[in-house]
KEROVEX-272896 format. One record per atom (N, C-alpha, C): residue in one letter; x, y, z. Coordinates in steps of 0.05 Angstrom, whole numbers, plus 5000, padded with zeros to 4 digits. Layout:
// KEROVEX-272896
AXYZ...
// end
This chain:
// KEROVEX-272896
X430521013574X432520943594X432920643594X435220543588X435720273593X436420123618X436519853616X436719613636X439419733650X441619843636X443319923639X443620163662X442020363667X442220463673X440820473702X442620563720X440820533754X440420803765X438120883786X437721053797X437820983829X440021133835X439821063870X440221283894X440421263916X441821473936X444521623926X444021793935X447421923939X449121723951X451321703944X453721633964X455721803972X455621913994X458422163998X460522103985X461521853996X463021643997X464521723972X463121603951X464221483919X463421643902X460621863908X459621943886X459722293885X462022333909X461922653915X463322783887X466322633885X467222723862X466522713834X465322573834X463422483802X461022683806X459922673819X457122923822X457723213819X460623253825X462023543828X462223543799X463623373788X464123423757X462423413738X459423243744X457323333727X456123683727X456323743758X455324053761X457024233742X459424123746X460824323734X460324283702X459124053679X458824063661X456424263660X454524233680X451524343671X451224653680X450524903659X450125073663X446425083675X446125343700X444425423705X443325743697X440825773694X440126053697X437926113672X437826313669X434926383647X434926293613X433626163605X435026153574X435626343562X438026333545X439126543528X440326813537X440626733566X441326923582X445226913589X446226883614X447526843621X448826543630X451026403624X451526183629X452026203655X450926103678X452426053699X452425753715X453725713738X455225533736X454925453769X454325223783X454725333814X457525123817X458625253843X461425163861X459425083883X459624783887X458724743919X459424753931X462924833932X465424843957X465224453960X465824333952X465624093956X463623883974X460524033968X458023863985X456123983957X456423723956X453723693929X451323793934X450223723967X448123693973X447223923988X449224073991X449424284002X447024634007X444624603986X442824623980X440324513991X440724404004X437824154012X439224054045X442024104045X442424134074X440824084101X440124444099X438524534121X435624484118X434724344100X431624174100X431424024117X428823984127X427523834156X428723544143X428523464119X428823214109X428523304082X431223054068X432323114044X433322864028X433922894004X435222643994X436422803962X438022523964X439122623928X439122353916X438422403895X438822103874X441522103855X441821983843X443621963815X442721833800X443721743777X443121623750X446121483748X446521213747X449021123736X449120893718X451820983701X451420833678X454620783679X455520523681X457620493679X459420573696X459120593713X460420803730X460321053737X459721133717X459521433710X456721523718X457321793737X453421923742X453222013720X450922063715X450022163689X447022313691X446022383718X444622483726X444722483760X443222783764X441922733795X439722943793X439322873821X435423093825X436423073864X435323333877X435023263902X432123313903X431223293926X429323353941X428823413966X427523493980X426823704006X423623584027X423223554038X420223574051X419923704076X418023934073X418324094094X414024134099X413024254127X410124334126X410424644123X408624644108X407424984103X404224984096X403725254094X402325354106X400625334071X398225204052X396725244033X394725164042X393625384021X390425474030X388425254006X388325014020X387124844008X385424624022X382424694020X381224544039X381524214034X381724134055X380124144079X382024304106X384824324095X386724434119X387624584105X389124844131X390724984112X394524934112X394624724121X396924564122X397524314098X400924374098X400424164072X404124014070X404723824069X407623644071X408123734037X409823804043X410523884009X412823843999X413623753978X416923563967X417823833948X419623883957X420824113932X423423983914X423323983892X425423863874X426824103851X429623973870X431324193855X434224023847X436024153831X437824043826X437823803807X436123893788X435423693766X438623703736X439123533736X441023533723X441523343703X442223313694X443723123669X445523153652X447123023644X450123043625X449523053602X450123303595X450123433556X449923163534X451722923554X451922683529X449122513534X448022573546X446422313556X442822503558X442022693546X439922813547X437722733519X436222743529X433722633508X433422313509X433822273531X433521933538X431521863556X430322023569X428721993594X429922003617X432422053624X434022063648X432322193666X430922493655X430322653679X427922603685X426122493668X423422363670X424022183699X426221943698X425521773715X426021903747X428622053730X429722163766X427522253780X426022473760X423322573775X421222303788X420522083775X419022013785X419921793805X422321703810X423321633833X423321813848X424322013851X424122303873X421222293878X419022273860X416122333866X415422033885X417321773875X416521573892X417921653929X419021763931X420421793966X419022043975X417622233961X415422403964X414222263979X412322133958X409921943974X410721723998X412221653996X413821404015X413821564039X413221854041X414722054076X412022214068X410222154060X407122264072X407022634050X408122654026X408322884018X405022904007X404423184002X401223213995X401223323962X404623423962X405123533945X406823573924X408423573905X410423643901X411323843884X412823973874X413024343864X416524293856X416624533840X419624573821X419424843817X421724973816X421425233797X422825243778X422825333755X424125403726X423425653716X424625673696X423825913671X422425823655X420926123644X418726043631X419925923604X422025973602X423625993564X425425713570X424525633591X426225373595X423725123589X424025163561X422724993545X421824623546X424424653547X424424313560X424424163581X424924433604X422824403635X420424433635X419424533614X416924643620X414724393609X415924253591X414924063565X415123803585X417223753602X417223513627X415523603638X416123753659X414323743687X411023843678X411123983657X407123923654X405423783633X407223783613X406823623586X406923303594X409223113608X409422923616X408322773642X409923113666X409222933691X405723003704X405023213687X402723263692X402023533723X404623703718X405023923730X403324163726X403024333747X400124573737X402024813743X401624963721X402825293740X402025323758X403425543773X402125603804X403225883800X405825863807X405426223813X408426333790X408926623785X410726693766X411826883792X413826773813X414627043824X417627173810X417427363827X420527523797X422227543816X424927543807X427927413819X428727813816X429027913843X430428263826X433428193848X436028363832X438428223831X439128553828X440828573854X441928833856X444528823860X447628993846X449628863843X450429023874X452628973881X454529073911X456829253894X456829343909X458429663895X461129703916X462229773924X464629893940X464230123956X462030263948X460230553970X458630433982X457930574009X455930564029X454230814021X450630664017X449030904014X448630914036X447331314029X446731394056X443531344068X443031234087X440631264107X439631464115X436631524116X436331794138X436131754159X436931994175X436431944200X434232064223X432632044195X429132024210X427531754199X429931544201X429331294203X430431074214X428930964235X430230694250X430830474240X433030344250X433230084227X434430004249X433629744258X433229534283X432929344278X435029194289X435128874294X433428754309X431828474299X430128494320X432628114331X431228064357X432327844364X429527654352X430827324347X429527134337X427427104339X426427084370X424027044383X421227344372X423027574373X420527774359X419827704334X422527704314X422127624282X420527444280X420227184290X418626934284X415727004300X415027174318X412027294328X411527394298X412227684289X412327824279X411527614244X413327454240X412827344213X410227054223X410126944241X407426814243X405026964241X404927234260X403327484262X401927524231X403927624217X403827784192X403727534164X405527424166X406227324141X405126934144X404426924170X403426664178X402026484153X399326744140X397926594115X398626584090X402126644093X402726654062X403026474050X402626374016X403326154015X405226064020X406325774021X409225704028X410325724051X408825844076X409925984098X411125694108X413425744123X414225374134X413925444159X412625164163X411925094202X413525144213X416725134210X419125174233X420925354228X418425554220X420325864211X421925944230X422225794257X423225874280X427025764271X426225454252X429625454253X430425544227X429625684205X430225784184X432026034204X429726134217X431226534233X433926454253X434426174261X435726204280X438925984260X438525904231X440125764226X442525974227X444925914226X447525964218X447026234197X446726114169X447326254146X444626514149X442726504170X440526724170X442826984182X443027084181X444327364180X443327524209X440227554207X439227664220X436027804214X435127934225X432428054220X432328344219X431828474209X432428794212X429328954208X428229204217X426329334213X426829564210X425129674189X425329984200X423530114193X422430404213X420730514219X421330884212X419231064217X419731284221X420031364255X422331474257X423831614277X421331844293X419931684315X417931844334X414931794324X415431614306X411931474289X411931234304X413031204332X412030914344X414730804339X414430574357X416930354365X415430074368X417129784362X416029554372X415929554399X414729474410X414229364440X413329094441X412029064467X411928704477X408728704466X408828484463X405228374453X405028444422X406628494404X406428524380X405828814373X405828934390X406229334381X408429344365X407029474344X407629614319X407629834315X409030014299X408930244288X406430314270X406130474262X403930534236X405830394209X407030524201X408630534182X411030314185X412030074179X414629944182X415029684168X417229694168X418229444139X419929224160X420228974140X421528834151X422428584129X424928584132X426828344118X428328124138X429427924119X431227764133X433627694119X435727674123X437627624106X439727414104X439727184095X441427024083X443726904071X445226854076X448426864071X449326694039X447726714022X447326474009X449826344006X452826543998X455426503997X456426364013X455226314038X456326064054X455625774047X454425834034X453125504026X455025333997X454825603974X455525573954X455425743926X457425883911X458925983901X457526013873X457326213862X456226183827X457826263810X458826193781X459726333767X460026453739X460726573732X459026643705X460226473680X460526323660X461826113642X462226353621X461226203591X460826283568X459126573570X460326773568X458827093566X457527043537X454127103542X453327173516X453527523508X451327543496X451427843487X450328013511X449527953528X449428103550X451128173567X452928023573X455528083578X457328273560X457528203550X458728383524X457828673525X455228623531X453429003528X454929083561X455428863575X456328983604X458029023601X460028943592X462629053588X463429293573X461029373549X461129643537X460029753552X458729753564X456830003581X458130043603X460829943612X462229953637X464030213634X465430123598X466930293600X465830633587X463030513574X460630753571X460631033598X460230893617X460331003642X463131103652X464631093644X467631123656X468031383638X467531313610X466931593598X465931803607X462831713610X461031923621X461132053647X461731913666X461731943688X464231883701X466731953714X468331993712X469131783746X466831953762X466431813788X465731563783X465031413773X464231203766X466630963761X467930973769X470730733760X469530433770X470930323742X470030013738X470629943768X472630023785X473629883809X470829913832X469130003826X466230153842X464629953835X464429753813X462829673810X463729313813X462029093810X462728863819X464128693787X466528563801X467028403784X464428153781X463128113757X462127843756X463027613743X466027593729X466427393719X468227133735X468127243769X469327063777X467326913799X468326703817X466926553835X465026813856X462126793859X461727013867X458826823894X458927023916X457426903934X454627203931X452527063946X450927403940X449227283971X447527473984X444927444017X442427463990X441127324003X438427293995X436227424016X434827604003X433827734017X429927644031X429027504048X427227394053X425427494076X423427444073X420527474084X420427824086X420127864063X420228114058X416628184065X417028494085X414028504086X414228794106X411728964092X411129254094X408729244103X408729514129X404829564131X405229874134X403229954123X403930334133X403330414094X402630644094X403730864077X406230874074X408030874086X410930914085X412730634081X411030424068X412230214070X414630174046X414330274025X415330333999X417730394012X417130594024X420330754029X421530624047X421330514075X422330404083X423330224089X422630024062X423229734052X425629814038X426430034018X428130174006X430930254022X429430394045X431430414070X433230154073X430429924077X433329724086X434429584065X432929634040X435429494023X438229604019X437729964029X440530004025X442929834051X440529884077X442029724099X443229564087X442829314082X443129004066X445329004055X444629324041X447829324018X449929454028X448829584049X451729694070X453629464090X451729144089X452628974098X454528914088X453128804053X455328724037X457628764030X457429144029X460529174024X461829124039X461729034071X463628974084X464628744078X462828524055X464528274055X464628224023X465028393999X464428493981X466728263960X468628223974X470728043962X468327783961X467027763975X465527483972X462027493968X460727773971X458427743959X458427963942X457327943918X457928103894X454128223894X452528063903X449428183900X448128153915X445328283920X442828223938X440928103917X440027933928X437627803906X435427813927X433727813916X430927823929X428727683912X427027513914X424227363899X422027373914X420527483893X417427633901X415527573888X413027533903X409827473888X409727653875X407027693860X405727943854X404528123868X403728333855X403228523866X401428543899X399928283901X398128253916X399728213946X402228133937X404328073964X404028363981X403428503967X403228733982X407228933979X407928723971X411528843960X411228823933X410929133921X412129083893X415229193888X415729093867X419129083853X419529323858X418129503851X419229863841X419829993872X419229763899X420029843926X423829723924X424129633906X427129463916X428729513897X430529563899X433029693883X433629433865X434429453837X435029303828X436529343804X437529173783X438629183757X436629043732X435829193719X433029013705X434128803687X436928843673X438428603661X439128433679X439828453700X439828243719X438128113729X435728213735X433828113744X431927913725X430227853736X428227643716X425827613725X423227623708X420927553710X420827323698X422027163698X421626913685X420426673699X420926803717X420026483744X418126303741X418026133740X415725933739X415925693762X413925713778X412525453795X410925293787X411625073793X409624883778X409424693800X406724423806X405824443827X403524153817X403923943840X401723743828X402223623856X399423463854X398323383880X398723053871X400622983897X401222663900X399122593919X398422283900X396922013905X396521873908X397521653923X397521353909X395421293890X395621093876X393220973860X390620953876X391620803907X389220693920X387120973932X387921113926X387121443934X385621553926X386321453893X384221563872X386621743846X388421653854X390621773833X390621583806X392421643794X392021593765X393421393762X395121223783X397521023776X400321123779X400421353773X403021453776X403321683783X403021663812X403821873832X401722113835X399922213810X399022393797X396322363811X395022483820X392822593849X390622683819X388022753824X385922823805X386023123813X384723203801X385223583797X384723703826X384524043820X384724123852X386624333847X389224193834X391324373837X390224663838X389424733809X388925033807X387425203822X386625063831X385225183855X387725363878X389725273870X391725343893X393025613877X392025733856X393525913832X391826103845X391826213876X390126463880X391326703878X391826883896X392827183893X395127233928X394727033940X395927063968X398527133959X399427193990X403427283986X404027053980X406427023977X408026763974X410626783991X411526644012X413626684024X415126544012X418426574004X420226413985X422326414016X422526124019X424125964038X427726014026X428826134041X432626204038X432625844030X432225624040X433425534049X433125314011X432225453998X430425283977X431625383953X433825633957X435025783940X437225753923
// end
């Protein structure tokens, strides 16, 4: 990186339209997969928004951005003694211009972002990528000295134009704010990631709402945290209000979607392309969060409300095309084969990665980089995945 080149704040101001047009150079999503693309609706930052506290950098060279990175700092809930609380910096929106890559651009952004970490008291800082995302993977642990942590899987269910059917020897209930946030401190309190002010995640704007459902005469919620035997519970996310994805350059997967569309139109007669979702245009999708079952019957009833979810969608179907949902392993106590999904769509690719900030005077290494420990945090707990980080 040269003398030439500066790393500073966002400027709404000067740097909205130039930041728009780098996104739009840089594709996102799994390698070798699908090109896609995000629309911020014209707020760069739009992503990092609704964080307790946030920032974005750039990279400029001549005028021209040529990079950015945001960042996030929020408290949650890791199980790492001496507390089980922890200030943690999430970095997303790592970017750089096709012309300007293999220079160290993203090296620095990261470690200026790692310097305003430490500057606001962070304990931590974390990214997610793909595993096949080679040259994220080769930065943040090869360079910045990043540790795996967890592999949760992204499952991606398309929106259709039918309403499935529900039974109706099953309840499916809204709960109001104040139960949901008992209910997810109650239950989901020790998951990893859990955030301290889960109270304004449930009550923001783009949260949708809270929904449960139970078996019909197997018990009802009541006051003091009465529960059913058996009952599930989601939250749902508007992500489309925030900002827009779209699909670019179709590789061969697209291509197999497009034969297998009209495969089905063959075969199945009921099946018309008009039933199923356009993906090649600007598309919004709800993110489905703090997913969590207790009972024998939890499988099924989690199932129940994903169809709920998708009986939402079609009502706004011109503008969300999918349900996405991201999940620990098996240990979360939610496995995949409970949630409806598309397995080409979906991905196990996920990768978290995760390193403990230091100053020098601390006992760190000089640069930012804390002495081991991390893996210690690579246990088996749930993992709650924050809407707001999506």
């Amino acid at each position: 990186m040269s003398k030439e080149e500066l790393i500073r704040s966002y400027d709404e101001q000067i740097d909205r339209v130039k930041v728009e047009d780098l996104e739009r150079k840089c594709s996102v999503g799994p390698a070798g997969h699908v090109f896609l693309y995000t629309d911020t609706m014209g707020d760069p930052i739009c992503r990092i928004r609704n964080s307790p506290l946030y920032t974005m950098l750039v990279a400029e060279l001549n005028n021209e951005i040529i990079g950015v990175i945001q960042g996030s700092i929020k408290l949650v809930t890791l199980h790492k003694p001496p507390k089980d609380l922890a200030k943690v910096g999430y970095i997303l929106g790592l970017r750089v211009s096709p012309h300007h890559r293999r220079k160290g651009i993203a090296y620095h952004l990261v470690r200026h972002l790692e310097d305003w970490f430490i500057a606001n008291q962070a304990d931590y800082a974390y990214m997610a990528t793909e595993k096949a995302n080679y040259v994220s993977v080769n930065l943040f642990i090869n360079k910045l000295g990043y540790a795996k942590f967890r592999t949760p899987t992204i499952l991606v269910n398309p929106v259709t134009n039918r309403h499935l059917c529900i039974s109706k020897n099953t309840v499916v209930a809204k709960l109001k704010v104040e139960q949901a946030e008992f209910l997810y401190r109650k239950f989901m309190g020790s998951a990893e990631f859990f955030p301290k002010d889960i109270d304004k995640v449930l009550k923001n704007k783009l949260s949708l709402g809270t929904w449960v459902a139970y078996p019909r005469g197997g018990g009802e919620f009541g006051e003091f945290g009465r529960v059913p035997e058996s009952w599930a519970m989601v939250s749902v996310w508007n992500s489309g209000g925030l900002f827009k994805m779209r699909i670019g350059r179709a590789k061969l997967s697209c291509w197999l979607y497009k034969k297998g569309l009209k495969f089905l139109e063959w075969g199945f007669p009921c099946l018309s392309g008009a039933e199923l979702p356009e993906f090649f245009r600007p598309f919004g999708f709800y993110f489905v969060y703090g997913v969590h079952g207790e009972g024998a019957m939890k499988g099924k009833l989690l199932r129940i409300l994903y169809k709920f979810v998708h009986n939402m969608a079609v009502k706004e179907i011109e503008e969300c095309k999918f349900v996405v949902t991201e999940i620990g392993d098996c240990s979360d106590g939610v496995k995949k084969v409970y949630i409806p999904h598309w397995k080409w769509l979906s991905s196990g690719e996920d990768l978290w990665c995760i390193k403990e900030l230091k100053s020098s005077e601390e006992g760190g290494d000089g640069n930012g980089v804390g002495g081991g420990g991390v893996c210690e945090l690579t246990g088996k707990r749930a993992l709650f995945v924050d809407p707001r980080e999506v």
